[in-house]
LONUVO-96916 format. One line per field, with one value per residue (C-alpha): residue number from 0; x, y, z. Coordinates in nm, 3 decimals, decimal comma. Layout:
BEGIN
k <- c(NUM; ...) .
c1 <- c(X; ...) .
c2 <- c(Y; ...) .
c3 <- c(Z; ...) .
end
This chain:
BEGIN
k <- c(0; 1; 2; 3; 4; 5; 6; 7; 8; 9; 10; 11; 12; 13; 14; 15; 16; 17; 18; 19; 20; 21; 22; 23; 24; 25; 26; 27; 28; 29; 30; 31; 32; 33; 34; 35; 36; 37; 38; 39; 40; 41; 42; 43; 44; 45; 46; 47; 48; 49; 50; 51; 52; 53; 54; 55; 56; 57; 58; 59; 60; 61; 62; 63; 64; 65; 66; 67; 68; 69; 70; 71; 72; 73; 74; 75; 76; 77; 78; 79; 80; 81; 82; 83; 84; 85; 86; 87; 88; 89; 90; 91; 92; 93; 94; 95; 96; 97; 98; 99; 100; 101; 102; 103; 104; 105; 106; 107; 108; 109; 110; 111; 112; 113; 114; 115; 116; 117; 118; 119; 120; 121; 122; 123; 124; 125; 126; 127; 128; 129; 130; 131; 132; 133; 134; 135; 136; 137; 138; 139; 140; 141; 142; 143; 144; 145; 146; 147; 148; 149; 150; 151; 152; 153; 154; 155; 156; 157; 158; 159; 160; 161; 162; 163; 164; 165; 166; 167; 168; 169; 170; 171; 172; 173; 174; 175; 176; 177; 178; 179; 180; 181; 182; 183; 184; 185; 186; 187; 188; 189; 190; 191; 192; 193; 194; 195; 196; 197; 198; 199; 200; 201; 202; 203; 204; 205; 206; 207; 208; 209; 210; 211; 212; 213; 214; 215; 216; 217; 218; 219; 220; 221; 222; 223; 224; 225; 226; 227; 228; 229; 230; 231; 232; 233; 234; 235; 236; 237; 238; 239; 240; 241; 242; 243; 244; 245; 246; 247; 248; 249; 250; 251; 252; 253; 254; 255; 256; 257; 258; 259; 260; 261; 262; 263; 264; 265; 266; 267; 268; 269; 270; 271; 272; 273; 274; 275; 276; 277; 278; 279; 280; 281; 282; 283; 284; 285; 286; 287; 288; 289; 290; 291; 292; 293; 294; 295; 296; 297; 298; 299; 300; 301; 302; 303; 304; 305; 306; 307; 308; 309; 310; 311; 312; 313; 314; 315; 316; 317; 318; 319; 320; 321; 322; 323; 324; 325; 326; 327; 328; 329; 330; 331; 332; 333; 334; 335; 336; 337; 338; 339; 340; 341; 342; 343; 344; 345; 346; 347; 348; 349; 350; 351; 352; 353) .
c1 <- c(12,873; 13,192; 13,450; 13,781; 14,059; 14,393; 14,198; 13,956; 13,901; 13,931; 14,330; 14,356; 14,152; 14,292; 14,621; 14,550; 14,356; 14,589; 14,863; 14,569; 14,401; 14,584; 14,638; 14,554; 14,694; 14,537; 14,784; 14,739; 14,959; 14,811; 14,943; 15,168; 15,186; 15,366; 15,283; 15,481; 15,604; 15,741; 15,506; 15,381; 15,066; 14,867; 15,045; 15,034; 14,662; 14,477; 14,341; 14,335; 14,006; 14,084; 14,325; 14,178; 14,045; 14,141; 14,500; 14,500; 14,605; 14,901; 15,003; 15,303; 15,305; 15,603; 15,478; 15,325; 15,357; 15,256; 15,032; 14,883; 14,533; 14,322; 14,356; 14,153; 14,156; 14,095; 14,176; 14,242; 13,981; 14,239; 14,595; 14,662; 14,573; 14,190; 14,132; 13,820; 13,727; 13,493; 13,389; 13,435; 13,817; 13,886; 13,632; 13,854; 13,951; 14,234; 14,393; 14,691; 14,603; 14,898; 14,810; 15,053; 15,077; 15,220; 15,289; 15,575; 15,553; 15,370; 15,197; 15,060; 14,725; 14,434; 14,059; 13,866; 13,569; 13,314; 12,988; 12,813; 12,497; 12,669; 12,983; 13,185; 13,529; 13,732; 14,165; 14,407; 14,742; 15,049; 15,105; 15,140; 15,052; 14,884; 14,723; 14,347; 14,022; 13,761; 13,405; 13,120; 12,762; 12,563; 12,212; 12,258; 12,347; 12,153; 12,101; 12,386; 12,616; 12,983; 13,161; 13,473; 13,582; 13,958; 14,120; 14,339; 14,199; 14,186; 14,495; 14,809; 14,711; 14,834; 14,635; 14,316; 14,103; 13,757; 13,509; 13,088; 12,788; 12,606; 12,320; 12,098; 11,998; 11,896; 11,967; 11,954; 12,185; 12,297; 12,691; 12,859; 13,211; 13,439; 13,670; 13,383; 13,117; 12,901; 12,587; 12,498; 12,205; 12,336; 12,065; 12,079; 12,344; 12,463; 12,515; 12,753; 12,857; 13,227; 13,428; 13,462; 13,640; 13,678; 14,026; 13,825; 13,631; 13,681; 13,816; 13,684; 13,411; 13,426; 13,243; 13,371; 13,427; 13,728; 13,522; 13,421; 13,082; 13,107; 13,271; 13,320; 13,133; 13,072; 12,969; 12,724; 12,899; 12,741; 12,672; 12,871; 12,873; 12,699; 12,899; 12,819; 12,929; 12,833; 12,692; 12,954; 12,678; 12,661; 13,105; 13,080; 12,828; 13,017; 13,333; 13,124; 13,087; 13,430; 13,515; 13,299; 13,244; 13,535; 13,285; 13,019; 12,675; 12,371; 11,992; 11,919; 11,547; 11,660; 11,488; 11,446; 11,212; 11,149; 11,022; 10,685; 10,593; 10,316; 10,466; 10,513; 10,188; 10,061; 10,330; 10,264; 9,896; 9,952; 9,681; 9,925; 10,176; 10,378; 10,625; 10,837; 10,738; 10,909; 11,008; 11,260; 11,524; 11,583; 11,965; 12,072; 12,059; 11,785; 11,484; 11,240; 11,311; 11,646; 11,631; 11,658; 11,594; 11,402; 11,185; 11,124; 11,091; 10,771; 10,665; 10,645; 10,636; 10,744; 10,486; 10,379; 10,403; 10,566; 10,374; 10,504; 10,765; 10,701; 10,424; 10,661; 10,518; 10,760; 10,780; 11,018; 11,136; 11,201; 11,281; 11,261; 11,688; 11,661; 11,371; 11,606; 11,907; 11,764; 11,647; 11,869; 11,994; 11,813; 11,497; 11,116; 10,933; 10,600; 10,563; 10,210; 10,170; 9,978; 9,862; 9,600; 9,501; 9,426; 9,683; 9,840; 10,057; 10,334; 10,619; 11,006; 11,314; 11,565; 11,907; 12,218; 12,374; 12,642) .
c2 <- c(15,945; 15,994; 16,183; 16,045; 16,236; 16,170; 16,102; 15,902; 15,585; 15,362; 15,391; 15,267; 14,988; 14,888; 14,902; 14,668; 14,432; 14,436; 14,129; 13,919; 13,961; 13,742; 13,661; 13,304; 13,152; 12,887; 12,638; 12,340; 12,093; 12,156; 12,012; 12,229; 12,304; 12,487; 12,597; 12,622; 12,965; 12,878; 13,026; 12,819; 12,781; 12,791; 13,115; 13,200; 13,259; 13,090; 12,777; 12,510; 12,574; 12,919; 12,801; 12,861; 12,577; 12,643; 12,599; 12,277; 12,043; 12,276; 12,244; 12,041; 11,857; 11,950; 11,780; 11,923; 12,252; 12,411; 12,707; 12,991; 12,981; 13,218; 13,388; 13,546; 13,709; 13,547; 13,653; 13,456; 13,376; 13,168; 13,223; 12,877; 12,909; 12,909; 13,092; 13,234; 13,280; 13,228; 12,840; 12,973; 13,077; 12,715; 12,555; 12,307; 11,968; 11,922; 12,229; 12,333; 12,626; 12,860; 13,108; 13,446; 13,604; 13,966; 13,938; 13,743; 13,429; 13,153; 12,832; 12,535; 12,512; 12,242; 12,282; 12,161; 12,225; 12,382; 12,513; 12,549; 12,642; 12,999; 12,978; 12,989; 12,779; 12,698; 12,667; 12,563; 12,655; 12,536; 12,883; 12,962; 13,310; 13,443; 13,827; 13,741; 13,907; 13,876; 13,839; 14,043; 14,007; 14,016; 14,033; 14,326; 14,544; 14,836; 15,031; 15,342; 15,183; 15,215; 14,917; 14,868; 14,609; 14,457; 14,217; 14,112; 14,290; 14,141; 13,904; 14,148; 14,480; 14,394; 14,560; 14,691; 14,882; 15,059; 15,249; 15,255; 15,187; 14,891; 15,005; 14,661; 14,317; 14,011; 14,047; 13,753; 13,726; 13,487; 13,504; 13,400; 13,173; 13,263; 12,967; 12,710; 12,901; 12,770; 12,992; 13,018; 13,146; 13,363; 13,447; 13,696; 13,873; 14,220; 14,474; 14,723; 15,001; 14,962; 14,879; 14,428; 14,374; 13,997; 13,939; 14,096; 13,781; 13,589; 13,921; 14,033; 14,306; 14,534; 14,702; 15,056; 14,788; 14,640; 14,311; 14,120; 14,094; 13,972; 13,766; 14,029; 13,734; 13,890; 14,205; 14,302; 14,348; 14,643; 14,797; 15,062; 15,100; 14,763; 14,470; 14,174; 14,039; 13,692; 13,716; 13,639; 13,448; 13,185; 13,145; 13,123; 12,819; 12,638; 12,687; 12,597; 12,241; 12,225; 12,288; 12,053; 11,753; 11,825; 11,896; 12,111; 11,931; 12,067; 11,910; 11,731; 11,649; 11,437; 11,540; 11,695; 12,052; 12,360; 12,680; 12,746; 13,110; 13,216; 13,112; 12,779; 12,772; 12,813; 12,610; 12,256; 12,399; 12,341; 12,468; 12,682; 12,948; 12,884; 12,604; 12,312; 12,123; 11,764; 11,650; 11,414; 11,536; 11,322; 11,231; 10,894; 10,962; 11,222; 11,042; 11,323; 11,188; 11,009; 10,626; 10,631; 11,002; 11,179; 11,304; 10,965; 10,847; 11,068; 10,981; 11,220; 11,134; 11,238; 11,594; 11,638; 11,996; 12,079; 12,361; 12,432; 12,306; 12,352; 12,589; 12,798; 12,890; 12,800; 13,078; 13,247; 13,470; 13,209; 12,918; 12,555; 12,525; 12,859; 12,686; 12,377; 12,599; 12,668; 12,352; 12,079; 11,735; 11,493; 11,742; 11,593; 11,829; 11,862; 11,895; 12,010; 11,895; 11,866; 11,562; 11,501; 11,864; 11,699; 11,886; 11,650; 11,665; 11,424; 11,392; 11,268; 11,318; 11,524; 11,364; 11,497; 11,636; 11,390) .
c3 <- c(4,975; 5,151; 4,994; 4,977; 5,130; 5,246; 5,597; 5,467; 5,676; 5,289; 5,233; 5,563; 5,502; 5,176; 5,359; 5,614; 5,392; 5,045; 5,210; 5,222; 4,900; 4,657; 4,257; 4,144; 3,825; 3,646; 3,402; 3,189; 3,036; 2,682; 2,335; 2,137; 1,769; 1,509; 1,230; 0,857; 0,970; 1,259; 1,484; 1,834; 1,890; 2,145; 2,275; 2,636; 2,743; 2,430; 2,415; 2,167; 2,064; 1,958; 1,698; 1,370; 1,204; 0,866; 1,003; 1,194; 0,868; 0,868; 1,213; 1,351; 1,656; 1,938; 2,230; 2,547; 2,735; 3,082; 2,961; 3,151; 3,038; 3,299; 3,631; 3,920; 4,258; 4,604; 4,910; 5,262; 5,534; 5,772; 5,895; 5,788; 5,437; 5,372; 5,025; 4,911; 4,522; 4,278; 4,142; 3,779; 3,880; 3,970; 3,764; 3,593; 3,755; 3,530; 3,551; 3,809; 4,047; 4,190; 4,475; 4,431; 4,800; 4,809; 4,439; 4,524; 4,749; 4,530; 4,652; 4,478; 4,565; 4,684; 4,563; 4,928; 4,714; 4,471; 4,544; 4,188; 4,341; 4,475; 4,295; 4,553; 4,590; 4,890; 4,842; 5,090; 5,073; 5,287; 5,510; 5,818; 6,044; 5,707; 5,677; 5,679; 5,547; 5,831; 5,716; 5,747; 5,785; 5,472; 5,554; 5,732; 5,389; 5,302; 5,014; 4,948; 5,197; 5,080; 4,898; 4,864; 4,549; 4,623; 4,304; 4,039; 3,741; 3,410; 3,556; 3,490; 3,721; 4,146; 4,401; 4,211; 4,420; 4,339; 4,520; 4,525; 4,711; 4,756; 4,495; 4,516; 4,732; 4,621; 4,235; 3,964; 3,668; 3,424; 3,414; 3,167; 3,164; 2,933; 2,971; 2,958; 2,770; 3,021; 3,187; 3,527; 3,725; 4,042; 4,286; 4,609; 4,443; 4,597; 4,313; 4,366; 4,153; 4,261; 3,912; 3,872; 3,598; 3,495; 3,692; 3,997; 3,999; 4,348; 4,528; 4,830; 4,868; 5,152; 5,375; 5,632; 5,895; 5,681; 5,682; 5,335; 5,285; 4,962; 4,663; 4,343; 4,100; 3,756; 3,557; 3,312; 2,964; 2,765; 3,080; 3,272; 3,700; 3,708; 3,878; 4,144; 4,445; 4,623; 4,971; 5,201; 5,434; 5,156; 5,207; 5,591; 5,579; 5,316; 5,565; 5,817; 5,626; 5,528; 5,926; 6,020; 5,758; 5,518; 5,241; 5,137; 5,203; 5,047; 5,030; 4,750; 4,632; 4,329; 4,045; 3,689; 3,681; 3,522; 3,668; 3,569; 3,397; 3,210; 2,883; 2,949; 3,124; 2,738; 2,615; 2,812; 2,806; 3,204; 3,506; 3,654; 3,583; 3,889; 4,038; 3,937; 3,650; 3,714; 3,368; 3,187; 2,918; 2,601; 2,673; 2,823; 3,198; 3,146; 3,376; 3,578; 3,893; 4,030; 4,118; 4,525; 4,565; 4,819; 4,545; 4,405; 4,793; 4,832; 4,526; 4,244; 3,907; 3,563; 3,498; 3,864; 3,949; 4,289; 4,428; 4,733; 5,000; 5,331; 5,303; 5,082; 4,705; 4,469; 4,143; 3,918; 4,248; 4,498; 4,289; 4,457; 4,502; 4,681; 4,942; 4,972; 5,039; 5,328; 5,474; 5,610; 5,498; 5,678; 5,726; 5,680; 5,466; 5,274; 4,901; 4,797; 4,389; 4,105; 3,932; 3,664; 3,805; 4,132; 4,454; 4,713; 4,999; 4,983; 5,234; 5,206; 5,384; 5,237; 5,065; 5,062; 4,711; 4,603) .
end
């Protein structure tokens, strides 16, 4: 690995790149309380769910009050004001979002969208002649490769910069949100063993070119050296869609499925250990397969296994959403299923995710 000297190529980098790596703030108009001894409650970054319980008959209403409840990095991808970050930074729709530029100069910004599928988010903010991050290429990583990890960490510490390799392609993780306690599956990940701390999440990763080639996502708790990055590939066609549509637009089969293993092979007592198992879930809403889908156009049913898409096995490793991500709206593909143990071939135009 390099070593990092006062004429190492990296201080320049950081240099040139820091103006355009910014702080988001995330605030809520949330109800406040006191209680008998005198204290407010919630305080500044807690939540009303983390009041304790055994408190609430005790508490005392005083109205409402802006609160700073979480925080992120970002970083901007167009001289007018195109922001980069994570979906999990932005994740509520209720909540007000405030992008800090240069740790002083503060704009009110507008979610253009979510991507839940990468977790990636797109902000505009009202600036002109902005410092911009220009993007990389990310399937051309490879292994050992320096990485350079830009952010807000943990929220409270400007200009946070750490040092690595790129030490693996095309990982899968669970992350976890700690505002939501909601999961997510990534997939394609980069991991890097440049330091992500939570308030890195939705800086920019960077490559010896000074261009991002990826979105610092998450990191594995109980682990040391081990953190994540989104592959800035998946952020360049979701501005591409903003550019061009003024939203994100994604392929959309329309239906309800789990990923087959060997487990649930036993489990169902299934033929296979491999694809999408179509079925329903017992909520209201729950059906298999979505009235006026392209799913339900080709006709599959509730406990058809999908087998393959267009020639392309579908298993733990390449999962059907990551075959749809890369087909396009609109697109006439093949489905090869399962029924009664019987395979078919069924064809349907893809829809477009609503």
């Amino acid at each position: 690995m390099e070593k990092y000297t006062k004429n190492s190529q990296i201080p320049k980098i950081v240099k040139k790149l820091l103006p355009a790596v910014v702080s988001i703030s995330v605030s809520k108009m949330l109800p406040i309380f006191e209680n008998p001894f005198g204290e407010q409650l919630p305080k500044r970054g807690m939540l009303p769910q983390q009041i304790p319980p055994s408190i609430f008959p005790f508490l005392i209403p005083k109205g409402k009050k802006k609160i700073k409840i979480g925080g992120g990095s970002g970083f901007i991808v167009d001289p007018s004001g195109i922001v980069l970050t994570n979906r999990h930074v932005v994740a509520d729709p209720h909540a007000e979002y405030v992008v800090v530029v240069n740790e002083e100069e503060k704009y009110p910004a507008k979610i253009l969208a979510r991507d839940p599928i990468h977790d990636i988010a797109i902000l505009k903010i009202n600036g002109k002649n902005l410092p911009v991050v220009e993007l990389g290429d990310s399937s051309k990583l490879e292994l050992g490769q320096t990485a350079i990890a830009i952010g807000n960490a943990l929220g409270t510490f400007q200009n946070t910069v750490s040092v690595g390799v790129v030490s693996g392609l095309s990982r899968e993780i669970t992350a976890g949100d700690i505002m939501t306690q909601q999961t997510t599956k990534l997939r394609g990940l980069i991991q890097t063993d440049a330091a992500i701390n939570p308030g890195n999440s939705g800086g920019p990763l960077i490559d010896m070119e000074g261009k991002a080639i990826g979105i610092n996502a998450a990191m594995v708790f109980m682990a040391e050296n081990i953190g994540f990055a989104l592959p800035i590939n998946n952020a360049k066609k979701d501005l591409a869609d903003i550019k061009k549509y003024g939203k994100i637009r994604q392929p959309f089969l329309g239906l309800r499925y789990v990923l087959l293993n060997k487990e649930l092979k036993e489990k169902f007592n299934l033929p296979t250990d491999h694809g999408a198992f179509v079925i329903s879930e017992p909520i209201p809403g729950g059906q298999a397969v979505i009235p006026g889908g392209a799913a339900q156009k080709a006709g599959i049913k509730d406990g058809d296994i999908i087998l393959e898409i267009k020639n392309e096995k579908i298993t733990q490793k390449n999962p059907l959403e990551d075959i749809l991500q890369k087909c396009k709206i609109g697109q006439r593909v093949n489905l090869k299923i399962l029924r009664n143990n019987r395979e078919m071939i069924l064809k349907t135009i893809l829809g477009e995710r609503e």
